[in-house]
PyMOL Python script that loads the backbone (N, CA, C, O; Angstrom):
from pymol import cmd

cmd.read_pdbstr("""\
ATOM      1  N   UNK A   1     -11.126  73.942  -5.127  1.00  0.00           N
ATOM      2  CA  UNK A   1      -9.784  74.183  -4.662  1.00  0.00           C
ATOM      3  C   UNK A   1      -8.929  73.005  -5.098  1.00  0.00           C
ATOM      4  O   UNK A   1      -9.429  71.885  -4.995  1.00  0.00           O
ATOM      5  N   UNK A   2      -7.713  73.129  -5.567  1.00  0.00           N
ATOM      6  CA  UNK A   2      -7.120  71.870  -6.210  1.00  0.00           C
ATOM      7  C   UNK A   2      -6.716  71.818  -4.832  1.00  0.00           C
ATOM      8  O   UNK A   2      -6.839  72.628  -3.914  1.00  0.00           O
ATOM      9  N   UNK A   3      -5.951  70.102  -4.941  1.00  0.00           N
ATOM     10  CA  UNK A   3      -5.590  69.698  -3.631  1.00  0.00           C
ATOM     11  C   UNK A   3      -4.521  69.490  -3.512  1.00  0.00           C
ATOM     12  O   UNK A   3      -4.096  68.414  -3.092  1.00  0.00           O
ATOM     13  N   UNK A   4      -3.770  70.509  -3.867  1.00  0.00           N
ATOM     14  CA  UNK A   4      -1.974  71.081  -3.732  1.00  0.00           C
ATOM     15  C   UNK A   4      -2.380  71.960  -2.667  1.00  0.00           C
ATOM     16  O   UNK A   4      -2.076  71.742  -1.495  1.00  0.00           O
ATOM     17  N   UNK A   5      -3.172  73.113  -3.109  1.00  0.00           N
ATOM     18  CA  UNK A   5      -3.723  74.083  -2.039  1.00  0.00           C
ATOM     19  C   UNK A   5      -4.807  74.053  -0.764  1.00  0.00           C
ATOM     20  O   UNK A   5      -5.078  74.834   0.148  1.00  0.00           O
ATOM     21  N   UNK A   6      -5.333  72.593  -1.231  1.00  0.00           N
ATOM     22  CA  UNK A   6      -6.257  72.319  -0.052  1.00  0.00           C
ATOM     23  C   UNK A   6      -5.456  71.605   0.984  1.00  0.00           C
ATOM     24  O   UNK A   6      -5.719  71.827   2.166  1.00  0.00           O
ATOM     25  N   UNK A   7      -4.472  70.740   0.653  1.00  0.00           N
ATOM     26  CA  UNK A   7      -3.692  69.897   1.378  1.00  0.00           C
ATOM     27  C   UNK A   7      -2.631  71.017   2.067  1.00  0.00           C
ATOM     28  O   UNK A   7      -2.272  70.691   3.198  1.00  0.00           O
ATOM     29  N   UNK A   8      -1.997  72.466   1.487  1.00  0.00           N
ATOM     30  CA  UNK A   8      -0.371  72.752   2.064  1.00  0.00           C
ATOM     31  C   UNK A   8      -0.951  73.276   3.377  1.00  0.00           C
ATOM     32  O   UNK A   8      -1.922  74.028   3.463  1.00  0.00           O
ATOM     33  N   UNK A   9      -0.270  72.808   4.337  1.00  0.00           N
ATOM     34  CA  UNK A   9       0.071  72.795   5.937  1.00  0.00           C
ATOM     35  C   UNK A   9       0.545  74.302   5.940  1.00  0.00           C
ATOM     36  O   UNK A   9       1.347  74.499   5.027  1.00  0.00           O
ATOM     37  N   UNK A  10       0.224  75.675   6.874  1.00  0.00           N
ATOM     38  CA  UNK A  10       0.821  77.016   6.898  1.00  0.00           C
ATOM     39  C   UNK A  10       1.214  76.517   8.501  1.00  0.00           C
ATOM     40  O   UNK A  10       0.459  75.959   9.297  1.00  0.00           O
ATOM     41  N   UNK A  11       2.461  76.858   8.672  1.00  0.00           N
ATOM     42  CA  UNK A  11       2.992  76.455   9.736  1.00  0.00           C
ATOM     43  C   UNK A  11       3.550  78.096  10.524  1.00  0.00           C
ATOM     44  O   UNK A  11       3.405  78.469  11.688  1.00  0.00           O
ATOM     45  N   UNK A  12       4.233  78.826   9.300  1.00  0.00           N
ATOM     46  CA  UNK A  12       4.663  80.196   9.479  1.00  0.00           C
ATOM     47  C   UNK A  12       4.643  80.959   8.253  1.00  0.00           C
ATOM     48  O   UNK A  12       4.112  80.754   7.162  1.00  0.00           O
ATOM     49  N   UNK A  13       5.593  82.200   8.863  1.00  0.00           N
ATOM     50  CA  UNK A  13       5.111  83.171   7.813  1.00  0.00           C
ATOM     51  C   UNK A  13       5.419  82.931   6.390  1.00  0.00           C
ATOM     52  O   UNK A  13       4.575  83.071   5.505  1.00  0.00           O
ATOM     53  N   UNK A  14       6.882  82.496   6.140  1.00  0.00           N
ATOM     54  CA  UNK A  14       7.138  81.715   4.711  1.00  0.00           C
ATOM     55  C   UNK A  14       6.298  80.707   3.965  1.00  0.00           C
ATOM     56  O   UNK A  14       6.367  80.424   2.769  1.00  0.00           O
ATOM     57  N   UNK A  15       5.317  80.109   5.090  1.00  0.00           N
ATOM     58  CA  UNK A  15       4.868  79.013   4.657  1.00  0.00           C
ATOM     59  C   UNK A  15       3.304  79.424   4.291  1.00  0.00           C
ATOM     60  O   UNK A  15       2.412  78.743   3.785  1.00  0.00           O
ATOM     61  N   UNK A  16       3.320  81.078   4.832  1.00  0.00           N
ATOM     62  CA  UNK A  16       2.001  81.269   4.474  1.00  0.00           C
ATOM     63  C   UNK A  16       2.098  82.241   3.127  1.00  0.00           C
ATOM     64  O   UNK A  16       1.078  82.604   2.542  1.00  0.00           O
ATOM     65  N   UNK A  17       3.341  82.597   2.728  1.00  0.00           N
ATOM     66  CA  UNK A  17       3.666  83.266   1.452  1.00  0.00           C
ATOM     67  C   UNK A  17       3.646  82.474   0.857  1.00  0.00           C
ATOM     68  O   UNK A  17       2.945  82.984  -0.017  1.00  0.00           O
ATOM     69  N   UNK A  18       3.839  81.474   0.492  1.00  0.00           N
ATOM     70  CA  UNK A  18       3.843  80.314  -0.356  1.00  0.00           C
ATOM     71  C   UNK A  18       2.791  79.717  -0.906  1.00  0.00           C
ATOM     72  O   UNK A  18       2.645  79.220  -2.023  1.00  0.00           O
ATOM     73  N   UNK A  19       1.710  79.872   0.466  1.00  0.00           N
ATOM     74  CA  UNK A  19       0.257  79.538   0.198  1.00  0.00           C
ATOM     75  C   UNK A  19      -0.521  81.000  -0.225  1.00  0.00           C
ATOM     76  O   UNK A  19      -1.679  80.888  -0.627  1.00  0.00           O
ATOM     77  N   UNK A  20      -0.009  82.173  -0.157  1.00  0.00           N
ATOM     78  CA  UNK A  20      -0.584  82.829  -0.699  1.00  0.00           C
ATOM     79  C   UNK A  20      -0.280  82.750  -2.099  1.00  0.00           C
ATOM     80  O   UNK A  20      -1.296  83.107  -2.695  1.00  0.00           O
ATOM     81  N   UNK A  21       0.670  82.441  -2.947  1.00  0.00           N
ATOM     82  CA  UNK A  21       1.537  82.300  -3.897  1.00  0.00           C
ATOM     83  C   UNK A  21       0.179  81.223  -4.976  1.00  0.00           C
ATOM     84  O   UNK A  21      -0.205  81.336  -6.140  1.00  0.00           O
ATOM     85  N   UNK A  22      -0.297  79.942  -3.497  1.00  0.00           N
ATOM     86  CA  UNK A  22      -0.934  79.093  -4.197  1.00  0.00           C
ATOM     87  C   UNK A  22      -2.039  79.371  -4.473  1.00  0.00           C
ATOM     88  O   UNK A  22      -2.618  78.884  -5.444  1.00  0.00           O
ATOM     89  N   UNK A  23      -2.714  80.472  -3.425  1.00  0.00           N
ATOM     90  CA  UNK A  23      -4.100  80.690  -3.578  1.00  0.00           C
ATOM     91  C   UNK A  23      -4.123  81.329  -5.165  1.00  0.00           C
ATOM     92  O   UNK A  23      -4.674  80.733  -6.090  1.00  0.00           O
ATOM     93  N   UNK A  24      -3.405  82.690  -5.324  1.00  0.00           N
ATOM     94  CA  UNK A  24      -3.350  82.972  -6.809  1.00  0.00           C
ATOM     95  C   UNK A  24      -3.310  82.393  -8.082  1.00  0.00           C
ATOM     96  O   UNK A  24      -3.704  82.777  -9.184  1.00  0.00           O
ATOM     97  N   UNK A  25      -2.460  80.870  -7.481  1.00  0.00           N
ATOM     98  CA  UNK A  25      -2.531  80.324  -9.271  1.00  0.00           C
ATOM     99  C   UNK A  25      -3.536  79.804  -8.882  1.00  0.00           C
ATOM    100  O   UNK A  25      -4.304  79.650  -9.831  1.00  0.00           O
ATOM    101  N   UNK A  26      -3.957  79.430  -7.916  1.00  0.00           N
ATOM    102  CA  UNK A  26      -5.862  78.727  -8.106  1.00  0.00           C
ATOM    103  C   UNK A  26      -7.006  79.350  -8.642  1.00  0.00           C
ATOM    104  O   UNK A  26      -8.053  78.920  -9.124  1.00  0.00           O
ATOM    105  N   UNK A  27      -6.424  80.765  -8.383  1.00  0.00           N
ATOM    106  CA  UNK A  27      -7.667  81.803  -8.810  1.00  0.00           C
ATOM    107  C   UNK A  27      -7.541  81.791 -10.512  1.00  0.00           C
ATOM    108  O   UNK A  27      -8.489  81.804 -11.297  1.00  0.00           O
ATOM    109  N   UNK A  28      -6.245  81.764 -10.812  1.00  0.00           N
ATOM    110  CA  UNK A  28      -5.744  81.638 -12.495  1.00  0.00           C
ATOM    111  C   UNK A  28      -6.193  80.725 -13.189  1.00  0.00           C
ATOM    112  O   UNK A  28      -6.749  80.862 -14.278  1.00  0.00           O
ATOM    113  N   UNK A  29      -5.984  79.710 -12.607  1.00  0.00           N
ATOM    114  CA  UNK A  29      -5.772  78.234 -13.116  1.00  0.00           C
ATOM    115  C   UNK A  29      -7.352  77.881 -12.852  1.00  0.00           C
ATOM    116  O   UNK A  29      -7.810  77.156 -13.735  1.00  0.00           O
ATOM    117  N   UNK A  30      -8.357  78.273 -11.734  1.00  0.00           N
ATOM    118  CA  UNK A  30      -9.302  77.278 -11.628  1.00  0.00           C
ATOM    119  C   UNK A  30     -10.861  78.005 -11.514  1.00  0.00           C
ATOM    120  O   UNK A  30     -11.886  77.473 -11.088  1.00  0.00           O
ATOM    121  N   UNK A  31     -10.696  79.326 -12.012  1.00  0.00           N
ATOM    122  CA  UNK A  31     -12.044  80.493 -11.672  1.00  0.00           C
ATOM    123  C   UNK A  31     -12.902  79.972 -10.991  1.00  0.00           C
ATOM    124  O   UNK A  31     -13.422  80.394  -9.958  1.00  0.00           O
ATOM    125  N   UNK A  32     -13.169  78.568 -11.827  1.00  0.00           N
ATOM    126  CA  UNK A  32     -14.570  78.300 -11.646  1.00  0.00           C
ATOM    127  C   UNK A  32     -15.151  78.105 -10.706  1.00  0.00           C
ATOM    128  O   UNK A  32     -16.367  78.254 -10.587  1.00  0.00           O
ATOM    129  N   UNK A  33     -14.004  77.550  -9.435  1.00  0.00           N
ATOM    130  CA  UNK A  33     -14.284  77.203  -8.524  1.00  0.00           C
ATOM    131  C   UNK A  33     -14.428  78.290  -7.325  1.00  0.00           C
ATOM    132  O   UNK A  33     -14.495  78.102  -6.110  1.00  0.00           O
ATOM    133  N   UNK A  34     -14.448  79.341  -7.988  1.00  0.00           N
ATOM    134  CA  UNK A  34     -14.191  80.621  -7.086  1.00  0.00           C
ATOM    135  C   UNK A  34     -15.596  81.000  -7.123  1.00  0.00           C
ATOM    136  O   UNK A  34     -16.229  80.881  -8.171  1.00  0.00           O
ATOM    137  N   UNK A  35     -16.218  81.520  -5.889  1.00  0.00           N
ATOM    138  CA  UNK A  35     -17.292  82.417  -5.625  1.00  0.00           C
ATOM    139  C   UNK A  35     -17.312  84.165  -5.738  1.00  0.00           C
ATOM    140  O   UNK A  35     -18.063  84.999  -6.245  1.00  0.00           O
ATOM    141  N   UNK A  36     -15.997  84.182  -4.936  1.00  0.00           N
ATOM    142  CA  UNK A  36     -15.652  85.513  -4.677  1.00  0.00           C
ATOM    143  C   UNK A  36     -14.272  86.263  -5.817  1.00  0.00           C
ATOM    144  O   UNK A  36     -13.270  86.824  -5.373  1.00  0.00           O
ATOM    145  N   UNK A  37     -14.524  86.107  -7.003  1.00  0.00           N
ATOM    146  CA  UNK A  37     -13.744  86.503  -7.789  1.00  0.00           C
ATOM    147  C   UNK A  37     -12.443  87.932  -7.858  1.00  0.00           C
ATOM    148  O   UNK A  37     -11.217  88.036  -7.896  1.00  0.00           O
ATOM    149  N   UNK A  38     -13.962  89.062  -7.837  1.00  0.00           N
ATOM    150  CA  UNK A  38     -13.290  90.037  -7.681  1.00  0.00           C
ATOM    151  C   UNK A  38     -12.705  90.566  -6.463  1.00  0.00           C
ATOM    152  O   UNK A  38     -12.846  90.014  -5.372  1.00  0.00           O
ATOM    153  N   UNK A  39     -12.030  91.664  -6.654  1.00  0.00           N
ATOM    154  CA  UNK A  39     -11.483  92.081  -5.069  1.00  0.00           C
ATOM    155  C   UNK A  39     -12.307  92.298  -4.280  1.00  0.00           C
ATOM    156  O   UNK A  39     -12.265  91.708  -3.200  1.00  0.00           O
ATOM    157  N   UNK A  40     -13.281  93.181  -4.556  1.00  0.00           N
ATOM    158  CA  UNK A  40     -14.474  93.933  -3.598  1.00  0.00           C
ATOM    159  C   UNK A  40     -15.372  92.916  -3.298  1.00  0.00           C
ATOM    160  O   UNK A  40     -16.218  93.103  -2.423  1.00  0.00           O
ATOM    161  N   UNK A  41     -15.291  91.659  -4.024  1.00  0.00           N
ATOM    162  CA  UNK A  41     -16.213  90.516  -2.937  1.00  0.00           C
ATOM    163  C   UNK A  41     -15.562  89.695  -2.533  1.00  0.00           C
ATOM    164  O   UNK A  41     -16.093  88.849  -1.814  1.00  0.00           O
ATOM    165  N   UNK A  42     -14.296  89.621  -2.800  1.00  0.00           N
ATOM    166  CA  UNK A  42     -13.390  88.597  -2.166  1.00  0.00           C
ATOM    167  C   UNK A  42     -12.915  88.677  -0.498  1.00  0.00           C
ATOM    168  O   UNK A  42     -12.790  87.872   0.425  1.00  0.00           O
ATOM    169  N   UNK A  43     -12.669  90.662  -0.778  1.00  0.00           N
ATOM    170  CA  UNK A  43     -12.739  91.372   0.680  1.00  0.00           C
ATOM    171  C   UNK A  43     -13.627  91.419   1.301  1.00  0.00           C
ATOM    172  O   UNK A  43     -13.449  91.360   2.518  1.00  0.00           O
ATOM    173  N   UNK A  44     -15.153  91.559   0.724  1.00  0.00           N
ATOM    174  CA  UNK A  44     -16.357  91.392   1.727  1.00  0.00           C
ATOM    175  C   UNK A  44     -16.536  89.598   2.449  1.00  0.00           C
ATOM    176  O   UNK A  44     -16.803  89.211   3.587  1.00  0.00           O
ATOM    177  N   UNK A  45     -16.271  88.929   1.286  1.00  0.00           N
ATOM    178  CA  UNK A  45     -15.958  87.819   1.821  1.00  0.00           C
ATOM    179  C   UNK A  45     -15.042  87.397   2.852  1.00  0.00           C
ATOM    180  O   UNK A  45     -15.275  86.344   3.445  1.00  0.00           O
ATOM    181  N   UNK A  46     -13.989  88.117   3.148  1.00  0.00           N
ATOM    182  CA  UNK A  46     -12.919  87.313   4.138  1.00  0.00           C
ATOM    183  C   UNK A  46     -13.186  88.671   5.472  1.00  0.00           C
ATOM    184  O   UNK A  46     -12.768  88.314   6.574  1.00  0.00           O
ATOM    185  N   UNK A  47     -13.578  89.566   5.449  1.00  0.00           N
ATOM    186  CA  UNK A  47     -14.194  89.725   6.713  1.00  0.00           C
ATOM    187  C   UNK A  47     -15.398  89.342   6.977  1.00  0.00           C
ATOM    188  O   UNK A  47     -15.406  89.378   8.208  1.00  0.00           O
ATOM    189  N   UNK A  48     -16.286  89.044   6.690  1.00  0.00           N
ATOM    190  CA  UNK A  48     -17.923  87.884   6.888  1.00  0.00           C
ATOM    191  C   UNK A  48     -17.191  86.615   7.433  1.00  0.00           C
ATOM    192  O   UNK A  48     -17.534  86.071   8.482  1.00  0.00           O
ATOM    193  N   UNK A  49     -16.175  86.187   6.664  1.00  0.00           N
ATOM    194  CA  UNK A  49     -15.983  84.488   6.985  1.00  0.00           C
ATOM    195  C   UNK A  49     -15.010  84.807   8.429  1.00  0.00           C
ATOM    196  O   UNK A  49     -15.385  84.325   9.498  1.00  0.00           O
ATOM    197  N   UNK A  50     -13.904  85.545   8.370  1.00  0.00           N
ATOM    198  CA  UNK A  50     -13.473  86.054   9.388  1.00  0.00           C
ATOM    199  C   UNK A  50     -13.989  86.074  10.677  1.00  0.00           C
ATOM    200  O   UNK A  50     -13.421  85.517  11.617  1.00  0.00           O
ATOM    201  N   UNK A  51     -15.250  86.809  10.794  1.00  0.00           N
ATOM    202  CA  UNK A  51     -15.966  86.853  11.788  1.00  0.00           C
ATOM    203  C   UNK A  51     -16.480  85.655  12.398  1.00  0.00           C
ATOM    204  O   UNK A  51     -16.767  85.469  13.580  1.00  0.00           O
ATOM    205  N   UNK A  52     -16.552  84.897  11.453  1.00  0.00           N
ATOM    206  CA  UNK A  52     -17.562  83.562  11.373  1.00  0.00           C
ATOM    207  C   UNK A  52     -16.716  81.994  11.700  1.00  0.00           C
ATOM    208  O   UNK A  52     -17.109  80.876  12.034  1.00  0.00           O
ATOM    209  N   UNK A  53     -15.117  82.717  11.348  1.00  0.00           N
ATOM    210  CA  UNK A  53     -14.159  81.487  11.337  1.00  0.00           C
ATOM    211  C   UNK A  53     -14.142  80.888  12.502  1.00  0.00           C
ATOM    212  O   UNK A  53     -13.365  79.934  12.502  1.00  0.00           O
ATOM    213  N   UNK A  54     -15.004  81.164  14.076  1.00  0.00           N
ATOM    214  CA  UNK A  54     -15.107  80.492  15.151  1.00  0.00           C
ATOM    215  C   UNK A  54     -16.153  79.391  15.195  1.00  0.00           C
ATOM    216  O   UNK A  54     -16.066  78.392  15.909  1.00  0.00           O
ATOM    217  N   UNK A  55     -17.166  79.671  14.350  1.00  0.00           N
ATOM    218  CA  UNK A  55     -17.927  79.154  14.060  1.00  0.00           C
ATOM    219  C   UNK A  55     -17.839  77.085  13.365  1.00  0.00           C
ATOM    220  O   UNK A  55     -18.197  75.946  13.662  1.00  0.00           O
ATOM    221  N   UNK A  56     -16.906  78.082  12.066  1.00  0.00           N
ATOM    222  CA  UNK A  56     -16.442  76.956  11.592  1.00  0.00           C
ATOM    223  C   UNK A  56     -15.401  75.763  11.819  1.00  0.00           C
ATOM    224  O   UNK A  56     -15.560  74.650  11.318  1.00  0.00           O
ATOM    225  N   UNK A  57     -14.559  76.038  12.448  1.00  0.00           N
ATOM    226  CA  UNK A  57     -14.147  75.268  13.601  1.00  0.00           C
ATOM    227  C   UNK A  57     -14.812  74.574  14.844  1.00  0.00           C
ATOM    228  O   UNK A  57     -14.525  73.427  15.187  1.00  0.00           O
ATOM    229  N   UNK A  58     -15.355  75.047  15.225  1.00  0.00           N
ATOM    230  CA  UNK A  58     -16.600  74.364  16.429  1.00  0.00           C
ATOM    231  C   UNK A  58     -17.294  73.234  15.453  1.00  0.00           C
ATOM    232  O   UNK A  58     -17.222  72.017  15.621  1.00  0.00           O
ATOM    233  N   UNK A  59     -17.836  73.775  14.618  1.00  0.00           N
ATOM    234  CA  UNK A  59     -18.680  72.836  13.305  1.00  0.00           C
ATOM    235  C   UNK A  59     -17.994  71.529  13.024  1.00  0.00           C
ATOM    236  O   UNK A  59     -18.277  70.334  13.116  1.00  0.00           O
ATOM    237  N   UNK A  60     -16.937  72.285  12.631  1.00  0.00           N
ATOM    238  CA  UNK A  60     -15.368  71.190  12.262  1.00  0.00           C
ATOM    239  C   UNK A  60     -14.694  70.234  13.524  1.00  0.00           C
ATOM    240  O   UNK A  60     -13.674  69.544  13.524  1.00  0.00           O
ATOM    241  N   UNK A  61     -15.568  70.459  14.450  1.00  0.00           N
ATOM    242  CA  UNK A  61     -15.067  69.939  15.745  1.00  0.00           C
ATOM    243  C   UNK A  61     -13.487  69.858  15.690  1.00  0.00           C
ATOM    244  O   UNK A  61     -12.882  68.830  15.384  1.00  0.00           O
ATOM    245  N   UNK A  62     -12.840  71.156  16.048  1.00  0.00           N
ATOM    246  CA  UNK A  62     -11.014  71.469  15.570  1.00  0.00           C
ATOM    247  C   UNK A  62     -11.327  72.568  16.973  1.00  0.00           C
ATOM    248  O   UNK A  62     -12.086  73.476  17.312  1.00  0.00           O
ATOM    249  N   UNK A  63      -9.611  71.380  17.711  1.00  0.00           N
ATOM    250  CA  UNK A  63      -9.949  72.688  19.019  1.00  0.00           C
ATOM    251  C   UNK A  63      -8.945  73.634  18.337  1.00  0.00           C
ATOM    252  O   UNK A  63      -7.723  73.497  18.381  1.00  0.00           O
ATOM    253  N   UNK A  64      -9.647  74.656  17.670  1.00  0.00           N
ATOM    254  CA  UNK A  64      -8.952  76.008  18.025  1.00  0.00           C
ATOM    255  C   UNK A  64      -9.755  77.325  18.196  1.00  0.00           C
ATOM    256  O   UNK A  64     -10.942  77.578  17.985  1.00  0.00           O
ATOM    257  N   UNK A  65      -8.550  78.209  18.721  1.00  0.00           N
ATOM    258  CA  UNK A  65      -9.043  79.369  19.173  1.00  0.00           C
ATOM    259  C   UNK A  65      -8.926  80.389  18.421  1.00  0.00           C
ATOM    260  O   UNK A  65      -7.856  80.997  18.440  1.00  0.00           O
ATOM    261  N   UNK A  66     -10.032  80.844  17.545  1.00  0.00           N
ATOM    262  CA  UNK A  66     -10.020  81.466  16.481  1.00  0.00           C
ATOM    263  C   UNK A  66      -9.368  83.350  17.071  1.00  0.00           C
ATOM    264  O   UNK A  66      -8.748  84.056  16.275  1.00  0.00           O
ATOM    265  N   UNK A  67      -9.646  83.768  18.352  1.00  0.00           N
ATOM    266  CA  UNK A  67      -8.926  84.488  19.010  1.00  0.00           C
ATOM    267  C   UNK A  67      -7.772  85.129  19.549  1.00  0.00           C
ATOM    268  O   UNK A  67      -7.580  86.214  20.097  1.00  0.00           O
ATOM    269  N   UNK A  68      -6.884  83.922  19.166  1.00  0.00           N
ATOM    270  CA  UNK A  68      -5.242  83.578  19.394  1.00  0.00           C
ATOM    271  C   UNK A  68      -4.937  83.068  18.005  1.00  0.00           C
ATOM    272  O   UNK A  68      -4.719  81.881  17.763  1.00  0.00           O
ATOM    273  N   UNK A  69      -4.936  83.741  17.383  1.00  0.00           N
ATOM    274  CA  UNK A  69      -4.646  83.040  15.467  1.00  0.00           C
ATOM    275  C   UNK A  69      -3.586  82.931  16.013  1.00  0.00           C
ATOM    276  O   UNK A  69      -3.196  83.368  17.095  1.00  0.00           O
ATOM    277  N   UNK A  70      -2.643  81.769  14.539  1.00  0.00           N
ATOM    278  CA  UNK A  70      -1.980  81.864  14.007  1.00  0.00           C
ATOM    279  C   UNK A  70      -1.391  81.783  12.795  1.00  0.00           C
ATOM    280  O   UNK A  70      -2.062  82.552  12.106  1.00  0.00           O
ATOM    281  N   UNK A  71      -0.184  81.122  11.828  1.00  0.00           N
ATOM    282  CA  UNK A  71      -0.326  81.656  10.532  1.00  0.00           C
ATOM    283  C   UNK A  71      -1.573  80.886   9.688  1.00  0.00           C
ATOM    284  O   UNK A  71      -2.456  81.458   9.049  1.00  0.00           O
ATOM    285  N   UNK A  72      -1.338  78.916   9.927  1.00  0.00           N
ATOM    286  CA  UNK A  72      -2.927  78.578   9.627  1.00  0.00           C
ATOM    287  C   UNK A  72      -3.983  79.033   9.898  1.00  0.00           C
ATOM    288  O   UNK A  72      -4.762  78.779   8.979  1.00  0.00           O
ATOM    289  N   UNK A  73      -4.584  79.744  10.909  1.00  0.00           N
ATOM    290  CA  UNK A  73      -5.504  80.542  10.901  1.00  0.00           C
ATOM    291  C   UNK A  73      -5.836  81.776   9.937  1.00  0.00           C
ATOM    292  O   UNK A  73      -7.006  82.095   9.724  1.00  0.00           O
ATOM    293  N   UNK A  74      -4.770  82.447   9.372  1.00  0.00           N
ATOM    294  CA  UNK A  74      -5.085  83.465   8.782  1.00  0.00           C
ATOM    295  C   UNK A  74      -5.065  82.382   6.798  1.00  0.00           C
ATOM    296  O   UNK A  74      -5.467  82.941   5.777  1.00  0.00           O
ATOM    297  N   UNK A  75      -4.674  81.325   6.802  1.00  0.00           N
ATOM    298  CA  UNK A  75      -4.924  80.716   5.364  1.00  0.00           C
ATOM    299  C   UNK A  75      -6.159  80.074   5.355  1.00  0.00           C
ATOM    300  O   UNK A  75      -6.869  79.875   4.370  1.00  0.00           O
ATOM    301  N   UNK A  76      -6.410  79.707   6.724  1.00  0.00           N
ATOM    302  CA  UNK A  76      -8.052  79.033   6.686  1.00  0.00           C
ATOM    303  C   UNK A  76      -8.670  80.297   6.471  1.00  0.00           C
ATOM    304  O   UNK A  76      -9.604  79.880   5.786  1.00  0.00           O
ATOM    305  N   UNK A  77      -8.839  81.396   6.529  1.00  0.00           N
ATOM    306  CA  UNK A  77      -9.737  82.337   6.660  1.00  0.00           C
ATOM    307  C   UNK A  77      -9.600  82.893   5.018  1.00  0.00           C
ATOM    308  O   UNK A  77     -10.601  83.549   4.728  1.00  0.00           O
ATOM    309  N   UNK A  78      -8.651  82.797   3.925  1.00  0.00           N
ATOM    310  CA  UNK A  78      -8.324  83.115   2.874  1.00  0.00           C
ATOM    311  C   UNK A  78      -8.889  81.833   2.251  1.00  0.00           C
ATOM    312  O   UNK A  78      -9.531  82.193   1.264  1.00  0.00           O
ATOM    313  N   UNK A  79      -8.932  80.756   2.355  1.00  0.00           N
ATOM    314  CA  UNK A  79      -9.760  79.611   1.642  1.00  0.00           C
ATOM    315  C   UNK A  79     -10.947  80.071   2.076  1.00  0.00           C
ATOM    316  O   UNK A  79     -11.740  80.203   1.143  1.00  0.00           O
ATOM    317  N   UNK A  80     -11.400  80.381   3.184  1.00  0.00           N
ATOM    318  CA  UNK A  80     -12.825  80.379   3.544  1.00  0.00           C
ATOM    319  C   UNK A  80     -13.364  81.342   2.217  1.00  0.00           C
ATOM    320  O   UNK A  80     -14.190  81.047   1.353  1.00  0.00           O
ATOM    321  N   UNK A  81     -12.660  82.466   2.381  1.00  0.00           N
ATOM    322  CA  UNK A  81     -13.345  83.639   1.799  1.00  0.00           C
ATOM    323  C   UNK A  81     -13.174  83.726  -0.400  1.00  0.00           C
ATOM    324  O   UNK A  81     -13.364  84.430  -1.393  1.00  0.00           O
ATOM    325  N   UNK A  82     -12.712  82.470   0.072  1.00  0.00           N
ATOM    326  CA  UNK A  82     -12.571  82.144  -1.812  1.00  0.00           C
ATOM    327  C   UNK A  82     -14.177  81.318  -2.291  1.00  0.00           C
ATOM    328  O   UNK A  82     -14.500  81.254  -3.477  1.00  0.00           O
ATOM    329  N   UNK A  83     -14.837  80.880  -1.449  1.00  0.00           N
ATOM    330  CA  UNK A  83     -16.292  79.990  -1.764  1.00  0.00           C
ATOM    331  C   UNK A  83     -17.012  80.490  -0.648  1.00  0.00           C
ATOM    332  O   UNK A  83     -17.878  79.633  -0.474  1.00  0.00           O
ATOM    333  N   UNK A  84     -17.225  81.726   0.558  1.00  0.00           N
ATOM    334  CA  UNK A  84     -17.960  82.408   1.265  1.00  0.00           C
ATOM    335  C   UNK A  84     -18.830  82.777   0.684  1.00  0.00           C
ATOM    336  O   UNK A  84     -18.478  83.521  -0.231  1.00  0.00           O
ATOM    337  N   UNK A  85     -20.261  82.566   0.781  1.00  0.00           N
ATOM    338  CA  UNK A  85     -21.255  83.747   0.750  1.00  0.00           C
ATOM    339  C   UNK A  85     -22.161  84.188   1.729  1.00  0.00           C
ATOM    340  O   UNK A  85     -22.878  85.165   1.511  1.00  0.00           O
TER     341      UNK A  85
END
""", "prot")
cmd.dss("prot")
cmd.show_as("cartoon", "prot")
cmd.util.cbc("prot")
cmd.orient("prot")
């Protein structure tokens, strides 16, 4: 993940269009670093990691409540599911 896109803060919804904006040129710009390339594993990927994103937070010792998302929650779960297996 370059660290334009590992670093941007999603605060709201503009801010998570923006990072969706970034996730794409990462996928352009950086394949390699991608697990989940195509659509159909990118989608199996972000509901697996989805499920799991409570997990990774606890791990991450980060109090949040993967239950009460919000817009960072739904970009952590779109990085997750770019290197998920």
């Amino acid at each position: 993940m370059n660290d334009t896109l590992n670093n941007f803060k999603v605060t709201d919804r503009q801010s998570f269009i923006r990072f969706l904006d970034l996730l794409c040129k990462d996928l352009l710009d950086n394949p390699e670093n991608w697990e989940n390339k195509t659509l159909p594993d990118f989608l199996e990927a972000l509901s697996v990691f989805t499920e799991d994103v409570q997990g990774y937070y606890n791990n991450m010792k980060l109090d949040i409540n993967a239950d009460k998302p919000d817009w960072s929650t739904f970009a952590d779960i779109f990085k997750g599911a770019k290197v998920y297996e």
